[in-house]
mmCIF file as gemmi writes it, N, C-alpha and C atoms, coordinates in Angstrom:
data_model
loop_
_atom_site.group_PDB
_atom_site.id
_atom_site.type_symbol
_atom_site.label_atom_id
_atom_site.label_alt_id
_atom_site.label_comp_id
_atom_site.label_asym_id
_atom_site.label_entity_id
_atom_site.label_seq_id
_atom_site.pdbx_PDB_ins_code
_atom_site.Cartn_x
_atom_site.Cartn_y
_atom_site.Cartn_z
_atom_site.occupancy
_atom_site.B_iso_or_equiv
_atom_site.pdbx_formal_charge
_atom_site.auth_seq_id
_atom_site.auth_asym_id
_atom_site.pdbx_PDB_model_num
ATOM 1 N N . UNK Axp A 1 ? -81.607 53.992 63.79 1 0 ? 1 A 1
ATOM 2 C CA . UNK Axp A 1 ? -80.816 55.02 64.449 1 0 ? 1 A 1
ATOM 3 C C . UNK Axp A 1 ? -79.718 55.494 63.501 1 0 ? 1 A 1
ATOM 4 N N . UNK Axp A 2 ? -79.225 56.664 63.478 1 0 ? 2 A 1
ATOM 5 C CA . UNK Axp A 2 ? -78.237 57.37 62.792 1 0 ? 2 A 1
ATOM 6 C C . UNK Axp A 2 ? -77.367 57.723 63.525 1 0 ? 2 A 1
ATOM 7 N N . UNK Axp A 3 ? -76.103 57.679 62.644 1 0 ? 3 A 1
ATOM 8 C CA . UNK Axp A 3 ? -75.046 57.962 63.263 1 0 ? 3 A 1
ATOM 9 C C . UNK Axp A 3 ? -74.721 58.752 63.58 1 0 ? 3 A 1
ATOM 10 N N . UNK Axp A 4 ? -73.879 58.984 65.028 1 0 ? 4 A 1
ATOM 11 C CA . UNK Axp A 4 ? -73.215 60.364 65.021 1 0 ? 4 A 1
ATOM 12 C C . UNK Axp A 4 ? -72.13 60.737 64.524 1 0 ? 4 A 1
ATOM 13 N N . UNK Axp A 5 ? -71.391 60.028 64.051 1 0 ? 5 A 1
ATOM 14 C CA . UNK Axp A 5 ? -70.146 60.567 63.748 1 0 ? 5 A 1
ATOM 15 C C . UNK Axp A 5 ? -70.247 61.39 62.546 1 0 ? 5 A 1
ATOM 16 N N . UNK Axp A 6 ? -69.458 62.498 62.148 1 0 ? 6 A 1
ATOM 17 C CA . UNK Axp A 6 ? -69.368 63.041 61.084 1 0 ? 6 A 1
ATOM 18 C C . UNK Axp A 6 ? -68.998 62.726 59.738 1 0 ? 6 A 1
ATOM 19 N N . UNK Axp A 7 ? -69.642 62.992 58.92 1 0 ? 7 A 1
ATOM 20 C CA . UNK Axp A 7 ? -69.171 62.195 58.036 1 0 ? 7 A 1
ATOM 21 C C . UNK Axp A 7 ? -70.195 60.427 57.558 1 0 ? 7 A 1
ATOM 22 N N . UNK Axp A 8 ? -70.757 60.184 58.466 1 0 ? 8 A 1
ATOM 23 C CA . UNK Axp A 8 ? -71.226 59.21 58.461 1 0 ? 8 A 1
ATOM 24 C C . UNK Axp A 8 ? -73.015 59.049 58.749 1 0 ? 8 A 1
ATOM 25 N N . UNK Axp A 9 ? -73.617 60.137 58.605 1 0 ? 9 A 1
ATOM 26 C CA . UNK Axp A 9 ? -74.816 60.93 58.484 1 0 ? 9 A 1
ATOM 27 C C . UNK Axp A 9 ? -75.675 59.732 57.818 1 0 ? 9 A 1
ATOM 28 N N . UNK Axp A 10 ? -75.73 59.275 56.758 1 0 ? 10 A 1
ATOM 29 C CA . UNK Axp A 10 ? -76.18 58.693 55.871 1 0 ? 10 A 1
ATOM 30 C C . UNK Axp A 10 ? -76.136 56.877 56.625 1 0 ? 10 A 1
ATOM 31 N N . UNK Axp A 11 ? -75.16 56.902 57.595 1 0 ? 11 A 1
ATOM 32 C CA . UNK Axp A 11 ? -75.505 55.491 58.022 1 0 ? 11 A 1
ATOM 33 C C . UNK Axp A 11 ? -76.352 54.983 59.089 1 0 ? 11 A 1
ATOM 34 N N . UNK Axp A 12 ? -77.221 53.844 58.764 1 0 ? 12 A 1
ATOM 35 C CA . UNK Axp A 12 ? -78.253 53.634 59.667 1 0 ? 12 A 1
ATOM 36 C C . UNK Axp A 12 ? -77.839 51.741 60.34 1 0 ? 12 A 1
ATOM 37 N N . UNK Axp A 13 ? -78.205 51.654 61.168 1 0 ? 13 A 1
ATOM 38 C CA . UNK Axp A 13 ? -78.689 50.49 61.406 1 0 ? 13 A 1
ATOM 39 C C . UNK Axp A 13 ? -77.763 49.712 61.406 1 0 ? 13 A 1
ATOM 40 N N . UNK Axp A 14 ? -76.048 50.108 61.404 1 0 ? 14 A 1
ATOM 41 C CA . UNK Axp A 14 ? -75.06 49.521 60.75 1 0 ? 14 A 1
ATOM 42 C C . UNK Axp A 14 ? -75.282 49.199 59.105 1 0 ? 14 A 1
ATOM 43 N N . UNK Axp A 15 ? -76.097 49.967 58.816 1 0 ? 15 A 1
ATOM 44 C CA . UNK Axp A 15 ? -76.111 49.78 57.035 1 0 ? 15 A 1
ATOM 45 C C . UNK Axp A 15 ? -75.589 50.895 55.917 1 0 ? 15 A 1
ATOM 46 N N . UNK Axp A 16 ? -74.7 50.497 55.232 1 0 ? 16 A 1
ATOM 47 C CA . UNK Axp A 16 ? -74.688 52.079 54.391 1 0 ? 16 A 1
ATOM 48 C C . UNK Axp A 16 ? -75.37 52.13 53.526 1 0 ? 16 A 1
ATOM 49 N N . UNK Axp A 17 ? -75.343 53.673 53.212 1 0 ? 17 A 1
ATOM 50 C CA . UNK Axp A 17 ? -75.932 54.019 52.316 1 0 ? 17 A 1
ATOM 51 C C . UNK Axp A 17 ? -75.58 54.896 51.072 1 0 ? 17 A 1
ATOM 52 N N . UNK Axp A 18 ? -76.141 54.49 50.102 1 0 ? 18 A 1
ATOM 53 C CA . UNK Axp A 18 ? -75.284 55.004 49.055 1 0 ? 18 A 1
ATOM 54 C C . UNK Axp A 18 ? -75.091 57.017 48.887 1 0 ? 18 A 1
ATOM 55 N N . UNK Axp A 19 ? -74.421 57.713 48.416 1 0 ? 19 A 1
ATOM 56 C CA . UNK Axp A 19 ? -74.387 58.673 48.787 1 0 ? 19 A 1
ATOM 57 C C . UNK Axp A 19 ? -75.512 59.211 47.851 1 0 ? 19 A 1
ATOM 58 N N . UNK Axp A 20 ? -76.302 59.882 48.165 1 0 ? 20 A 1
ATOM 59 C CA . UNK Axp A 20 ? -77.596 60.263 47.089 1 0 ? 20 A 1
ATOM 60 C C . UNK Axp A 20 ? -77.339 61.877 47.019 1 0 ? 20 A 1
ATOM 61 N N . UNK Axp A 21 ? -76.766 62.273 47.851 1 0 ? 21 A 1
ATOM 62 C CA . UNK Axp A 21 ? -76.769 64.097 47.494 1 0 ? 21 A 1
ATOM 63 C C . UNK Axp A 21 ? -76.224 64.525 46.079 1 0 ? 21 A 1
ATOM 64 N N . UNK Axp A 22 ? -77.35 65.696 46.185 1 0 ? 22 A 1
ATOM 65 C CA . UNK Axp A 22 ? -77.567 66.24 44.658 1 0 ? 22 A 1
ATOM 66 C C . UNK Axp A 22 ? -77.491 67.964 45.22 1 0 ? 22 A 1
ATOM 67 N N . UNK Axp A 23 ? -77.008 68.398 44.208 1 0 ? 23 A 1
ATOM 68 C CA . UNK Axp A 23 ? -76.936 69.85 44.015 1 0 ? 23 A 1
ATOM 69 C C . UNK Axp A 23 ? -78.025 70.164 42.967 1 0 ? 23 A 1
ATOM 70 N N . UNK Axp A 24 ? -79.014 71.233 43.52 1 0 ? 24 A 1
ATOM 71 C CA . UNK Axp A 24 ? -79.625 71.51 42.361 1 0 ? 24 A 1
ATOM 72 C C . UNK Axp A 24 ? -80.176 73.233 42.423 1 0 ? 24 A 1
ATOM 73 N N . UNK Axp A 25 ? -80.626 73.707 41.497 1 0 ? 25 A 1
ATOM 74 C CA . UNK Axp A 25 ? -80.539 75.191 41.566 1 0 ? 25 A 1
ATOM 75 C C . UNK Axp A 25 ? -82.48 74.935 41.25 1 0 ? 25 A 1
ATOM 76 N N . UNK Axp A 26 ? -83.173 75.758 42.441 1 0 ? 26 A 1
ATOM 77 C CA . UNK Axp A 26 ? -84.642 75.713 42.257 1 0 ? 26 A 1
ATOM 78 C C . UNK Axp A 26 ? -85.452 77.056 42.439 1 0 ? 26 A 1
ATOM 79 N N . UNK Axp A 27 ? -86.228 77.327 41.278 1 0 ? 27 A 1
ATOM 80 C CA . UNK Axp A 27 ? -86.648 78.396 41.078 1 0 ? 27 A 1
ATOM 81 C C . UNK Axp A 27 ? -87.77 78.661 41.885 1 0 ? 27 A 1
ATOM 82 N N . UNK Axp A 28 ? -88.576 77.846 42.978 1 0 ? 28 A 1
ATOM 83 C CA . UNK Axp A 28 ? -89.197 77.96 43.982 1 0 ? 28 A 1
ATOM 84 C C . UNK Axp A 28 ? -90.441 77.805 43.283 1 0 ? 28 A 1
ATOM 85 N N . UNK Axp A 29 ? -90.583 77.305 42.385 1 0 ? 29 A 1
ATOM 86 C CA . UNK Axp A 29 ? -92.096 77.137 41.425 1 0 ? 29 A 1
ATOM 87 C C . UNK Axp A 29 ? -92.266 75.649 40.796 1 0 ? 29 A 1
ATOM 88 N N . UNK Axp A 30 ? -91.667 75.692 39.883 1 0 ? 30 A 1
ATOM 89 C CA . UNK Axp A 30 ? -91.495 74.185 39.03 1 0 ? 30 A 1
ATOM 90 C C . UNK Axp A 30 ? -90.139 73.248 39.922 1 0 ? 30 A 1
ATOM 91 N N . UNK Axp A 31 ? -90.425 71.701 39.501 1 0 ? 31 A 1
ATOM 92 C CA . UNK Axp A 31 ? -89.991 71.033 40.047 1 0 ? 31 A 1
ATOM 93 C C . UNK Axp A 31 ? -88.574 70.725 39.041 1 0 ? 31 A 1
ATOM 94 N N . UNK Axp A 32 ? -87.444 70.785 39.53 1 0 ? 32 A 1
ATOM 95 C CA . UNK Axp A 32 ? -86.069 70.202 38.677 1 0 ? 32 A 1
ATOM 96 C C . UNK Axp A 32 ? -86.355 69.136 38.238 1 0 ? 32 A 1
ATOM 97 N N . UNK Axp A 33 ? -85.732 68.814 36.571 1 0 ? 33 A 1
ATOM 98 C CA . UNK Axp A 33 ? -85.322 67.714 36.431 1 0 ? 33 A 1
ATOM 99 C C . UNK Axp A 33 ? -84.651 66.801 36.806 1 0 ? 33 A 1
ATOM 100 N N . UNK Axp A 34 ? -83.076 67.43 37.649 1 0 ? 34 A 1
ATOM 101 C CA . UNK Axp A 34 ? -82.515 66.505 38.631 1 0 ? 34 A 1
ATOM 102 C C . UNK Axp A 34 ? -83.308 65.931 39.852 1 0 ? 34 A 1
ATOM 103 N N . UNK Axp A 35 ? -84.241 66.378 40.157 1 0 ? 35 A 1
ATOM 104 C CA . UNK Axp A 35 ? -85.242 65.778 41.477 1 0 ? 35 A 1
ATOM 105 C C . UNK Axp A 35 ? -86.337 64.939 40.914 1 0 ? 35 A 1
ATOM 106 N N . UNK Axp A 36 ? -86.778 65.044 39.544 1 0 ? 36 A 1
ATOM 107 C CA . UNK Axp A 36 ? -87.227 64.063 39.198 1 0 ? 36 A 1
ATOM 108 C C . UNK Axp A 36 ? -86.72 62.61 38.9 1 0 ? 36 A 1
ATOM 109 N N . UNK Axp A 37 ? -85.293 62.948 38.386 1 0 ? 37 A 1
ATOM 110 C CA . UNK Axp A 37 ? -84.952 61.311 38.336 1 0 ? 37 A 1
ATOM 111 C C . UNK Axp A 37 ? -84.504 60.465 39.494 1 0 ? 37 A 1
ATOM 112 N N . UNK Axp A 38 ? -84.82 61.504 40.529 1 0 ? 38 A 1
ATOM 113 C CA . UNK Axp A 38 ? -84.875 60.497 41.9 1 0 ? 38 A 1
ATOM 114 C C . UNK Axp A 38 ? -85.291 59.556 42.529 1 0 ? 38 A 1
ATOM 115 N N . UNK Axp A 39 ? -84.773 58.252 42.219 1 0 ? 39 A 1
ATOM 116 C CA . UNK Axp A 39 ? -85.604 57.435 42.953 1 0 ? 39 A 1
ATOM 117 C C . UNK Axp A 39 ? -86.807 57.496 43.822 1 0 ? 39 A 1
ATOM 118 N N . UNK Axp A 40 ? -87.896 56.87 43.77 1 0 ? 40 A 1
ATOM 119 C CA . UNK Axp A 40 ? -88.77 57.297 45.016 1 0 ? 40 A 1
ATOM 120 C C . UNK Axp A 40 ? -88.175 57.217 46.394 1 0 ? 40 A 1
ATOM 121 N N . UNK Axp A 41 ? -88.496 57.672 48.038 1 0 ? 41 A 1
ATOM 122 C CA . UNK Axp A 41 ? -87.94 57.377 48.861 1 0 ? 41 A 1
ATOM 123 C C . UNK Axp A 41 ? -88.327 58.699 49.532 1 0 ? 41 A 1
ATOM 124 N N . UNK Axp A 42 ? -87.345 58.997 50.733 1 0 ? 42 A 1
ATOM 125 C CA . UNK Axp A 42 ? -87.779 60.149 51.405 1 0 ? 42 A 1
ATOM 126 C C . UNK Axp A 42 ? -86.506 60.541 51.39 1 0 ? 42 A 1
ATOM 127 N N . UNK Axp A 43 ? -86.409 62.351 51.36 1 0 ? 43 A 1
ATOM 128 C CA . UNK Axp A 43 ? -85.504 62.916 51.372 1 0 ? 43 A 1
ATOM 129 C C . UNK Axp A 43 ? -84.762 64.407 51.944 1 0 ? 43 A 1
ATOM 130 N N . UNK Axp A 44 ? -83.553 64.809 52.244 1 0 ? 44 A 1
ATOM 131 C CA . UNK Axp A 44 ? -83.964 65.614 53.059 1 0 ? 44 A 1
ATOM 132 C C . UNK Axp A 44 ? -83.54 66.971 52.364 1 0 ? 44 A 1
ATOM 133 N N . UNK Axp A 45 ? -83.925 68.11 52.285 1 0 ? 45 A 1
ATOM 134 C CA . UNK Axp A 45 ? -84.329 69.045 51.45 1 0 ? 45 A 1
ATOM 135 C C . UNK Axp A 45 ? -83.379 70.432 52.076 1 0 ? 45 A 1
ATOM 136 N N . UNK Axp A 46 ? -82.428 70.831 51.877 1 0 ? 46 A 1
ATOM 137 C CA . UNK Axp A 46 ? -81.461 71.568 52.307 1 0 ? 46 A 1
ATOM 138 C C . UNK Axp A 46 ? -80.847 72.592 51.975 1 0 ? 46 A 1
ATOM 139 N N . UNK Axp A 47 ? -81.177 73.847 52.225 1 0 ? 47 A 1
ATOM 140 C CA . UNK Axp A 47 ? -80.779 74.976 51.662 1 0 ? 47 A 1
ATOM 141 C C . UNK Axp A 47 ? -79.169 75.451 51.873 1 0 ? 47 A 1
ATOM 142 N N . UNK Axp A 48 ? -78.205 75.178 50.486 1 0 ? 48 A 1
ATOM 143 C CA . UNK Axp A 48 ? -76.687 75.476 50.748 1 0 ? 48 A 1
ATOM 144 C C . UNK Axp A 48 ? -76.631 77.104 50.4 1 0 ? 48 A 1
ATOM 145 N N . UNK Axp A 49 ? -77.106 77.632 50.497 1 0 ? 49 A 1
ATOM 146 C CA . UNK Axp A 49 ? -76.693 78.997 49.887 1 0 ? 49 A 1
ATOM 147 C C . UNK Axp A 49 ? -75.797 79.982 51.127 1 0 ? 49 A 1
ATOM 148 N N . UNK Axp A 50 ? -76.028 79.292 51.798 1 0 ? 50 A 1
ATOM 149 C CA . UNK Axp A 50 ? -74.621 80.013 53.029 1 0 ? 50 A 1
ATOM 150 C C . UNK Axp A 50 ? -73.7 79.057 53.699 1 0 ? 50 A 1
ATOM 151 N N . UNK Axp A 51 ? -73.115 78.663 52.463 1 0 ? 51 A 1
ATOM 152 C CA . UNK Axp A 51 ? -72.482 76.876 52.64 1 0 ? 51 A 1
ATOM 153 C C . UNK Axp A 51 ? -70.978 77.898 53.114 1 0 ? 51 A 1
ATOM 154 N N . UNK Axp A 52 ? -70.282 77.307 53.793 1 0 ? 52 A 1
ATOM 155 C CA . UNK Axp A 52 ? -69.356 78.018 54.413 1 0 ? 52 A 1
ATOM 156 C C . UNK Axp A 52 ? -68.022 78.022 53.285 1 0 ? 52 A 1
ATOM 157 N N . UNK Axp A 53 ? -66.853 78.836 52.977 1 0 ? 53 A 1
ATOM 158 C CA . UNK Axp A 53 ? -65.713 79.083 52.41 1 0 ? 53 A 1
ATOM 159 C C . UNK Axp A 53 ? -65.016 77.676 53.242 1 0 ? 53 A 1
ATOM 160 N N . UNK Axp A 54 ? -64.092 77.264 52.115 1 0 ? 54 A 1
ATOM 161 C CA . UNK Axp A 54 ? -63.041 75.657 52.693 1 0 ? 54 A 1
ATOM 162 C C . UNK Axp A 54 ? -61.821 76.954 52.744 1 0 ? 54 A 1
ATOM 163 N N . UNK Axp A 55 ? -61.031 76.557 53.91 1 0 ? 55 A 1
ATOM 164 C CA . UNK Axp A 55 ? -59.425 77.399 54.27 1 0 ? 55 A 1
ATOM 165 C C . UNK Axp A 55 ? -58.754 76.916 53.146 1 0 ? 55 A 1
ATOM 166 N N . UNK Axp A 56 ? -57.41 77.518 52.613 1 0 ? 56 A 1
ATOM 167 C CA . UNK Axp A 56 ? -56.275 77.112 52.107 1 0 ? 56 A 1
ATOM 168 C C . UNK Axp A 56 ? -56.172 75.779 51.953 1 0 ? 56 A 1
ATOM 169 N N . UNK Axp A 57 ? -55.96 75.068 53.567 1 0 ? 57 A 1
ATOM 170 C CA . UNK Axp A 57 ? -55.38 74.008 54.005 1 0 ? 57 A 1
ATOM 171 C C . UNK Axp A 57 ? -56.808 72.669 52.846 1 0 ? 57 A 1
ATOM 172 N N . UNK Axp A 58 ? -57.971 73.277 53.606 1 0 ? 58 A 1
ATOM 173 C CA . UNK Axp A 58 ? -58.674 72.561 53.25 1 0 ? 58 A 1
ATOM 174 C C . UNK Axp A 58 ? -59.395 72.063 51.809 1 0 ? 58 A 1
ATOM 175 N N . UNK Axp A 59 ? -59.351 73.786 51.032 1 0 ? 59 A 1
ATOM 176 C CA . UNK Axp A 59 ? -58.85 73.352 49.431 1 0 ? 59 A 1
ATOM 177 C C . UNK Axp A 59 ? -57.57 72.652 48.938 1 0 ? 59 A 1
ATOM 178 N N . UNK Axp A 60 ? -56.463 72.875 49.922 1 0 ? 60 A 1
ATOM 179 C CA . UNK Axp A 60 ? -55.136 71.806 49.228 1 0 ? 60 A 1
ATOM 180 C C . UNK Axp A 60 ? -55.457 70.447 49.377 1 0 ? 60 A 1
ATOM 181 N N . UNK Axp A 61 ? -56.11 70.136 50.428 1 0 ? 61 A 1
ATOM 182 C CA . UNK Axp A 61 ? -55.95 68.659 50.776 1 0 ? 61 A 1
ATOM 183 C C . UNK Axp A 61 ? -56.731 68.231 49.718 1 0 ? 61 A 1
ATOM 184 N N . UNK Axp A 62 ? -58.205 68.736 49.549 1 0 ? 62 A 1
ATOM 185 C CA . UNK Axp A 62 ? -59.085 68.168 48.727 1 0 ? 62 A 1
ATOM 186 C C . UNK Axp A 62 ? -58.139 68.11 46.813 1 0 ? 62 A 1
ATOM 187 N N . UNK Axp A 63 ? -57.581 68.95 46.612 1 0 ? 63 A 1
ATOM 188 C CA . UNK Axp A 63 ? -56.929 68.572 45.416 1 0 ? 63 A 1
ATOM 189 C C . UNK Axp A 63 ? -55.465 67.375 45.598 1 0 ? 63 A 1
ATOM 190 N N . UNK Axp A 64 ? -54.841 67.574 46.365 1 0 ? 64 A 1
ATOM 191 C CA . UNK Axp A 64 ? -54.095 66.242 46.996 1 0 ? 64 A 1
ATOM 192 C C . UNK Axp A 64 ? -55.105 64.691 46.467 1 0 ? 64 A 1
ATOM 193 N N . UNK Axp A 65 ? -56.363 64.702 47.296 1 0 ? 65 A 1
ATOM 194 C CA . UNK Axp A 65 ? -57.242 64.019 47.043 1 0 ? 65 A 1
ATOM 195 C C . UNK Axp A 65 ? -57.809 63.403 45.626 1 0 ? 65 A 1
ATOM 196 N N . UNK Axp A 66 ? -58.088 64.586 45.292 1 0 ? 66 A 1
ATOM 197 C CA . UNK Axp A 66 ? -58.458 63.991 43.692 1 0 ? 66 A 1
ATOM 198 C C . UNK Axp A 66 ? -57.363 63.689 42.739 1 0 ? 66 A 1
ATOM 199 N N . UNK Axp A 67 ? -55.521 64.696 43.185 1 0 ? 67 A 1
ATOM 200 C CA . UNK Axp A 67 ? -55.06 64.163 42.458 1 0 ? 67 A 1
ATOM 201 C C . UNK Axp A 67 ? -54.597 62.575 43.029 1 0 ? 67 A 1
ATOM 202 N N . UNK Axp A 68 ? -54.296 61.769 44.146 1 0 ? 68 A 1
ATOM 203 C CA . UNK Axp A 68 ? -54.141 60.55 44.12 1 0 ? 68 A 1
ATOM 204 C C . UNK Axp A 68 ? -55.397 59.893 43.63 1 0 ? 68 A 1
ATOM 205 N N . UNK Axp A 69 ? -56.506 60.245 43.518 1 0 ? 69 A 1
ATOM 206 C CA . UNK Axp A 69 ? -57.326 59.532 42.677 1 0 ? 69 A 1
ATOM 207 C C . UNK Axp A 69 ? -57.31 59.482 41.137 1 0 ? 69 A 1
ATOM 208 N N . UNK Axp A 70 ? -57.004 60.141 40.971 1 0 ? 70 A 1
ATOM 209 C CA . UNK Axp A 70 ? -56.686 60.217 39.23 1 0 ? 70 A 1
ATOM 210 C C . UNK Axp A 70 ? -55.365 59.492 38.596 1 0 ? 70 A 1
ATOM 211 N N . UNK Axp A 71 ? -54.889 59.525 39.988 1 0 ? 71 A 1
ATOM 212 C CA . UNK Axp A 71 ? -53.312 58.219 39.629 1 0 ? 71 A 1
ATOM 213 C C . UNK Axp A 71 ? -53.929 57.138 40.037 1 0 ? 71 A 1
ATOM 214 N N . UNK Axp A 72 ? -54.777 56.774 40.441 1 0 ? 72 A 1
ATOM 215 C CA . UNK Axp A 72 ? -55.618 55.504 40.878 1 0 ? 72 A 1
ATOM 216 C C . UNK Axp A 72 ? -54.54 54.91 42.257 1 0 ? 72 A 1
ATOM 217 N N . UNK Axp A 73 ? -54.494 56.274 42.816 1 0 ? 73 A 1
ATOM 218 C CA . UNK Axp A 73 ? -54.115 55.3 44.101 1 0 ? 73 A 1
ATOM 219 C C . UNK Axp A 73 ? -55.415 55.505 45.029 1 0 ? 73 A 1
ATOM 220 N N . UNK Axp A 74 ? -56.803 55.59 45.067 1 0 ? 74 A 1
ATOM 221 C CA . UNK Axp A 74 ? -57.817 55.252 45.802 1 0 ? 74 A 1
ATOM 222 C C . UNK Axp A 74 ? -58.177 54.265 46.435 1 0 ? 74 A 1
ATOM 223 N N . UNK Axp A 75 ? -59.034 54.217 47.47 1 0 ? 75 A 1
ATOM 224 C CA . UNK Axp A 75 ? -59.729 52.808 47.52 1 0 ? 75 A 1
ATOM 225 C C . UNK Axp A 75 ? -61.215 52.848 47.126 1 0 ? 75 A 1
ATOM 226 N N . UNK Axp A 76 ? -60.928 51.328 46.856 1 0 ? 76 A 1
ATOM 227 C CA . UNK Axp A 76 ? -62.679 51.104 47.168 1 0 ? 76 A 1
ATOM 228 C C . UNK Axp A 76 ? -63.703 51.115 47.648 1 0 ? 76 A 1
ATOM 229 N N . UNK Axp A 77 ? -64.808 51.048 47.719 1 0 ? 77 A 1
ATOM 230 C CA . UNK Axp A 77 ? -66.228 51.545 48.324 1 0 ? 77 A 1
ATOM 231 C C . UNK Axp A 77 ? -66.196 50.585 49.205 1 0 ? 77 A 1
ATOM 232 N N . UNK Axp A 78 ? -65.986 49.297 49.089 1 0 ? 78 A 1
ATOM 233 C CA . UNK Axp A 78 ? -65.579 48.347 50.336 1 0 ? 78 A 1
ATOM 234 C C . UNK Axp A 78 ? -64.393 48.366 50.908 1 0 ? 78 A 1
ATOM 235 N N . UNK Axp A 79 ? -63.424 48.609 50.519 1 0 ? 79 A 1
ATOM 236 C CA . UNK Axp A 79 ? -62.61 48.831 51.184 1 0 ? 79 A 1
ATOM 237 C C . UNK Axp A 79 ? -62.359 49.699 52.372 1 0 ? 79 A 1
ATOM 238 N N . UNK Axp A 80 ? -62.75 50.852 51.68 1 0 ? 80 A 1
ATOM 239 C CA . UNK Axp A 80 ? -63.585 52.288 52.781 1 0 ? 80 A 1
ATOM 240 C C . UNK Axp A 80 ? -64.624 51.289 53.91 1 0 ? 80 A 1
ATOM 241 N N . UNK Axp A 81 ? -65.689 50.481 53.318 1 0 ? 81 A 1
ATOM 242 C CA . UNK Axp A 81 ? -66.61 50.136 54.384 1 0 ? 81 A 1
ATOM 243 C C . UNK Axp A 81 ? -65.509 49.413 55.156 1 0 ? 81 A 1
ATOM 244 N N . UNK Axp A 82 ? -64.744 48.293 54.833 1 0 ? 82 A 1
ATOM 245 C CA . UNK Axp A 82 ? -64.21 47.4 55.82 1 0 ? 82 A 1
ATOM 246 C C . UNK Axp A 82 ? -63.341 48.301 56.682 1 0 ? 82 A 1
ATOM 247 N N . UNK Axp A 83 ? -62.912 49.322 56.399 1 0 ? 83 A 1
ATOM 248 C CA . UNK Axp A 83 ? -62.059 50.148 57.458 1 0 ? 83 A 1
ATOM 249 C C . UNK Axp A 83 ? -62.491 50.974 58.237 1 0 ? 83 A 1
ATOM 250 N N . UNK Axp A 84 ? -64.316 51.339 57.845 1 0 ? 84 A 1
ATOM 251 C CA . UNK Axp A 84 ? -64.775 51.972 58.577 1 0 ? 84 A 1
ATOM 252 C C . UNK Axp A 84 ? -64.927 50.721 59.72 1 0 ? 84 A 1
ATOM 253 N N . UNK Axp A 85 ? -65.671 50.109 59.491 1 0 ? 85 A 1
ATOM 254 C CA . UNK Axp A 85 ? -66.452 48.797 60.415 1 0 ? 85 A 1
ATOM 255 C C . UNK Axp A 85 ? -65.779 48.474 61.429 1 0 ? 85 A 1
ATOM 256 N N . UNK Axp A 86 ? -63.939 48.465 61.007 1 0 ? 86 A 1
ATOM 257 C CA . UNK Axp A 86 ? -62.796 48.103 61.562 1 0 ? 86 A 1
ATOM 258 C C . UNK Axp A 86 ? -62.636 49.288 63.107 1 0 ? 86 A 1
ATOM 259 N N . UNK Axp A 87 ? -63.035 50.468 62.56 1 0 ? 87 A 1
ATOM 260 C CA . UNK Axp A 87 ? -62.571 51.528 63.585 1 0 ? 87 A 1
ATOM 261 C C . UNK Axp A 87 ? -64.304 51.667 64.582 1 0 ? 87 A 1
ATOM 262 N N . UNK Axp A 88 ? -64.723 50.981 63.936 1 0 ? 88 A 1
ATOM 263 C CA . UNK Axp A 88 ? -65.882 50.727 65.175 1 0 ? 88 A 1
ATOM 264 C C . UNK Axp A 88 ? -66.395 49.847 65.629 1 0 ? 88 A 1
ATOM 265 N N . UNK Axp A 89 ? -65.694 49.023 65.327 1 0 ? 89 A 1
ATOM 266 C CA . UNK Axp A 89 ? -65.843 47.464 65.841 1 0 ? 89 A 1
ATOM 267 C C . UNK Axp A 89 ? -66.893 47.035 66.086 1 0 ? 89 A 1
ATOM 268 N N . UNK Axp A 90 ? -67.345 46.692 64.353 1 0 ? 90 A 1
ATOM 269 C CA . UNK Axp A 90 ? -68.107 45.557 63.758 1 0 ? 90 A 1
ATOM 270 C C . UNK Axp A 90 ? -67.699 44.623 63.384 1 0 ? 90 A 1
C-alpha cells in the first residue's frame, strides 16, 4: 500500500524508498541514456511539460533551503526517517 500523504508517494509498506526521480528530455524514438542506467525495476513514466510555476514565497523558501544546506545545517536521511516515523507513530 502507498501512502497518502504528500510528499511521501514513494513510501510503501512502512518502507522507504530511495528517491529515484530523473528528469530526462525524450525524443519519442530512441531510448535516453539517463533511462538506461536505471536500475532494473518498474517505473512510473511522467510527462512534466505543464509542471506548474513555484510563487515568490515558494521560490524563497526553496533557496532559504539550499542555502542552510550549504552551511551544513541539514539533516540526515535518517534523521528525516526517524522524524517522519515519529509524526506517524511508528
Amino acid at each position: 500500500m502507498r501512502s497518502r500523504i504528500p510528499g511521501l508517494a514513494g513510501v510503501r509498506s512502512g518502507r522507504y524508498r530511495e528517491n529515484m526521480s530523473r528528469v530526462l528530455d525524450w525524443n519519442g524514438k530512441d531510448i535516453p541514456e539517463s533511462l538506461r542506467r536505471l536500475p532494473a525495476g518498474r517505473y512510473v513514466v511522467e510527462s512534466v511539460d505543464d509542471a506548474p510555476e513555484l510563487t515568490p514565497d515558494e521560490e524563497e523558501g526553496l533557496r532559504q533551503a539550499l542555502g542552510s544546506l550549504a552551511e551544513g545545517r541539514g539533516r540526515s536521511a535518517e534523521e528525516v526517517r526517524r522524524a517522519i516515523d515519529a509524526l506517524l507513530q511508528r
